[in-house]
C-alpha positions in Angstrom: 87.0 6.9 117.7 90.6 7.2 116.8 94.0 6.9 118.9 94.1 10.4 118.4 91.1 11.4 120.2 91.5 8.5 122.7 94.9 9.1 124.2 94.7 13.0 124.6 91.4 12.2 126.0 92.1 9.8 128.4 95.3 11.3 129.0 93.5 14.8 130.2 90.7 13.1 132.1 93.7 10.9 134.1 96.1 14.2 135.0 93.2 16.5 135.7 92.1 14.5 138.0 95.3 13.6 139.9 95.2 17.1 140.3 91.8 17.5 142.0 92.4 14.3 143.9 95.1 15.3 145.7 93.7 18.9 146.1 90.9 17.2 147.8 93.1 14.4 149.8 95.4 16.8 151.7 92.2 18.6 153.5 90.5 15.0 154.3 94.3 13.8 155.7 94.3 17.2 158.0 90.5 16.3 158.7 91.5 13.2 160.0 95.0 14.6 162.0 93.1 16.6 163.6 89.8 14.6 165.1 90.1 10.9 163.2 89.1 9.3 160.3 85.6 9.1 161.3 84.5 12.7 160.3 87.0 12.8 157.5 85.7 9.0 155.8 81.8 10.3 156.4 81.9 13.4 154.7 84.4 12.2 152.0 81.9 9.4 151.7 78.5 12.0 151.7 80.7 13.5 148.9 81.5 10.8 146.6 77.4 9.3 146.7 76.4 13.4 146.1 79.0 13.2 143.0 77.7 10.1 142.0 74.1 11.1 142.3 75.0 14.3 139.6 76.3 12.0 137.7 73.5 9.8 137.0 71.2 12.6 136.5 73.7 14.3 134.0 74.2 11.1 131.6 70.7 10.7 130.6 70.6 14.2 129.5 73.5 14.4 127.0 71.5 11.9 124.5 69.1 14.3 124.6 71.9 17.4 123.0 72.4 17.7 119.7 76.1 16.4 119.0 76.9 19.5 117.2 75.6 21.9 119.8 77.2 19.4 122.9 80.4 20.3 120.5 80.3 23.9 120.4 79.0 23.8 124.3 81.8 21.7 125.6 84.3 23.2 123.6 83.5 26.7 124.8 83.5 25.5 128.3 86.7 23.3 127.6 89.0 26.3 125.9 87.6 28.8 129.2 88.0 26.1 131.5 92.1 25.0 130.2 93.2 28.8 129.8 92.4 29.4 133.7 94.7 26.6 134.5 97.4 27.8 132.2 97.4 31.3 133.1 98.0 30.3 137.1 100.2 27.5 135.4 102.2 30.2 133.2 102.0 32.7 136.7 103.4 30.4 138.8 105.8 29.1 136.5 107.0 32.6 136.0 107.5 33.4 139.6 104.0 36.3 139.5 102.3 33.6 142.2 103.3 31.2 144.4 103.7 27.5 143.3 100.6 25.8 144.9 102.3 23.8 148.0 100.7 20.7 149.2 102.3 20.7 152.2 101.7 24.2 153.3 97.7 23.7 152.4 97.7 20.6 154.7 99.6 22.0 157.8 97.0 25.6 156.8 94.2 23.3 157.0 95.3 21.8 159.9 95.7 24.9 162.1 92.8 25.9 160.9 91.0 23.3 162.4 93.0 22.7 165.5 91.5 27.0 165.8 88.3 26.0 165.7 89.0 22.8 168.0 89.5 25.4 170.6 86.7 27.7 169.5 84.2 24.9 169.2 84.9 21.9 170.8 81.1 20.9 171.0 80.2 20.6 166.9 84.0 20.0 165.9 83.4 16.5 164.5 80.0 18.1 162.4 82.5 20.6 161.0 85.3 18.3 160.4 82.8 16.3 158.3 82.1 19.0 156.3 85.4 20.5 155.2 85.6 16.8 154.3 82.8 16.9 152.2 83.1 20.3 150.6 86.7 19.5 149.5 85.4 16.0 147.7 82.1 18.0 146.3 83.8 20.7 145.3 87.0 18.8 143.7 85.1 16.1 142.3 83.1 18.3 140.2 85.9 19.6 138.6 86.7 15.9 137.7 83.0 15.4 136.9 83.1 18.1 134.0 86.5 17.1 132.6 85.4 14.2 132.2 82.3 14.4 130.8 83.7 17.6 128.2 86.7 15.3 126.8 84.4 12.5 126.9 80.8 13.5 125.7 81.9 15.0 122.4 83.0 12.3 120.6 81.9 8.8 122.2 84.9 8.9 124.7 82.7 9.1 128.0 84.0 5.6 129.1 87.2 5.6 128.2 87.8 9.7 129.6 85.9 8.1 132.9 88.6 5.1 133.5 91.1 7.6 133.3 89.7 9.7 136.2 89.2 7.2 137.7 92.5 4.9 137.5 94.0 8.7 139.0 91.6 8.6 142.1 92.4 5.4 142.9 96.1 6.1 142.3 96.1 9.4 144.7 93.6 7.5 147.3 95.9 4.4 147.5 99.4 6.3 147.5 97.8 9.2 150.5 96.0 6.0 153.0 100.2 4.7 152.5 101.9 7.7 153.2 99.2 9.2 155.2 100.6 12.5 154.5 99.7 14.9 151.7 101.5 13.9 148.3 103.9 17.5 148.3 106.9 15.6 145.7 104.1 16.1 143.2 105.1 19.1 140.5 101.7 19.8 140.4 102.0 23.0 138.5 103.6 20.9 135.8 100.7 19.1 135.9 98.2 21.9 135.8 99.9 23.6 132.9 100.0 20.1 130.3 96.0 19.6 131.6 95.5 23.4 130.6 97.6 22.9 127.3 95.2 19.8 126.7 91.9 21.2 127.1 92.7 24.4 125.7 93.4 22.2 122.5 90.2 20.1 123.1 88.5 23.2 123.8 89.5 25.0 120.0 89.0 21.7 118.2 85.0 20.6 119.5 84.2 24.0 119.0 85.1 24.5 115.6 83.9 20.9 114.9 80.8 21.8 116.5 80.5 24.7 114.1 81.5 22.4 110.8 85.2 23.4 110.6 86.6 20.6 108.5 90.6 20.5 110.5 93.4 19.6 108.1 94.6 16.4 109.4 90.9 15.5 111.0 91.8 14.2 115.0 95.8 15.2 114.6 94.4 18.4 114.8 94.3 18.3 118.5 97.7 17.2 119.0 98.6 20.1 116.7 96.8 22.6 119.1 98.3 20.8 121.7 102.1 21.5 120.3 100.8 25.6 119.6 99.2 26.4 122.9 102.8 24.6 124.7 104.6 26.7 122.5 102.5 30.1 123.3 102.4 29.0 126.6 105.9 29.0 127.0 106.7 32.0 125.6 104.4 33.5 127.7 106.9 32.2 130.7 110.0 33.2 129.5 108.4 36.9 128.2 107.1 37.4 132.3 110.0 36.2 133.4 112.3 38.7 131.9 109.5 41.5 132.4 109.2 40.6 136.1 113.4 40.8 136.1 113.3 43.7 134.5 110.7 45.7 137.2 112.7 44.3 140.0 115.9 45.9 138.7 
């Protein structure tokens, strides 16, 4: 394990997760606007021990892989995984999509629930519970994968796991303070340096998995890292000026 492999790694299990954190915090906080922090806390809760349950049945299992085909699995997964982020990333950034607004999924969330207040009064709280609960299952095993592809490969399970975590508790402290969704966040700046990084992740375990000697060994990554910025970037400022271009 090398400072090379460490920080990215760490680095892309931390932001990733922000991400999914506060994805998953601003439909627990309009959970618990709407009918309390009883439903939203119990199936937040149900969703963390299901999360942890995967988890411990998932470690045990990777000592059983191969490294080299873990490699080539997780880097597959990695490089398919990071280019969906960076495409919405590049999107949005180029003005094709929205921007993803935190504020506008929590007050959506909200109505949507006040709706079905009116609907269904009688098993409200059972269905608060469980927007609750999918939003942390759902979320969290986003997290859970991350962190076990930039982890898994290369003895980094520990250190890629202190980072998620260290952003959950981050997002969880600042959201029970402000008690509002986090909106300030730039989260698409976010999403496209997490797709940069796994995208590099992604092209580096594979080829290691497949006995590609890198020039430079773990600065390799950091090198992918700098090309897929670079290509992602471009990829902006070329939609932009298309997306001028049909408009005029």
């Amino acid at each position: 394990m090398t400072w090379t492999t460490a920080i990215p790694a760490v680095t892309t299990a931390f932001l990733s997760s922000f991400v999914e954190a506060v994805e998953a915090l601003t439909i627990v906080l309009a959970v618990a606007v709407v009918r309390g922090w009883r439903p939203a806390g119990i199936g937040a809760l149900a969703g963390l021990v299901l999360l942890a349950l995967i988890v411990l049945a998932l470690g045990p299992l990777l000592d059983r892989i191969p490294l080299h085909l873990l490699q080539v699995v997780v880097g597959v997964l990695l490089l398919l995984f990071g280019m969906r982020w960076l495409r919405k990333a590049i999107l949005r950034a180029a003005g094709i999509i929205p921007l993803h607004d935190e504020a506008v999924a929590f007050a959506t969330e909200t109505e949507g629930l006040r709706d079905q207040a009116r609907r269904e009064e009688a098993r409200l709280d059972w269905l608060a519970g469980l927007a609750s609960f999918k939003a942390v299952v759902l979320e969290g095993l986003e997290v859970v994968f991350i962190v076990i592809a930039v982890g898994s490969a290369r003895g980094l399970l520990g250190l890629a796991s202190v980072g998620a975590l260290a952003a959950c508790l981050v997002v969880v402290a600042a959201g029970l303070v402000l008690h509002r969704p986090l909106a300030r966040i730039p989260e698409n700046t976010l999403k496209f340096a997490v797709g940069v990084l796994l995208s590099a992740f992604g092209v580096f375990w594979t080829g290691e998995g497949f006995g590609v000697p890198w020039p430079g060994g773990d600065f390799a990554i950091l090198a992918f890292a700098g090309l897929f910025l670079m290509v992602a970037l471009s990829a902006v400022a070329l939609t932009q000026r298309a997306r001028v271009a049909g408009l005029s």
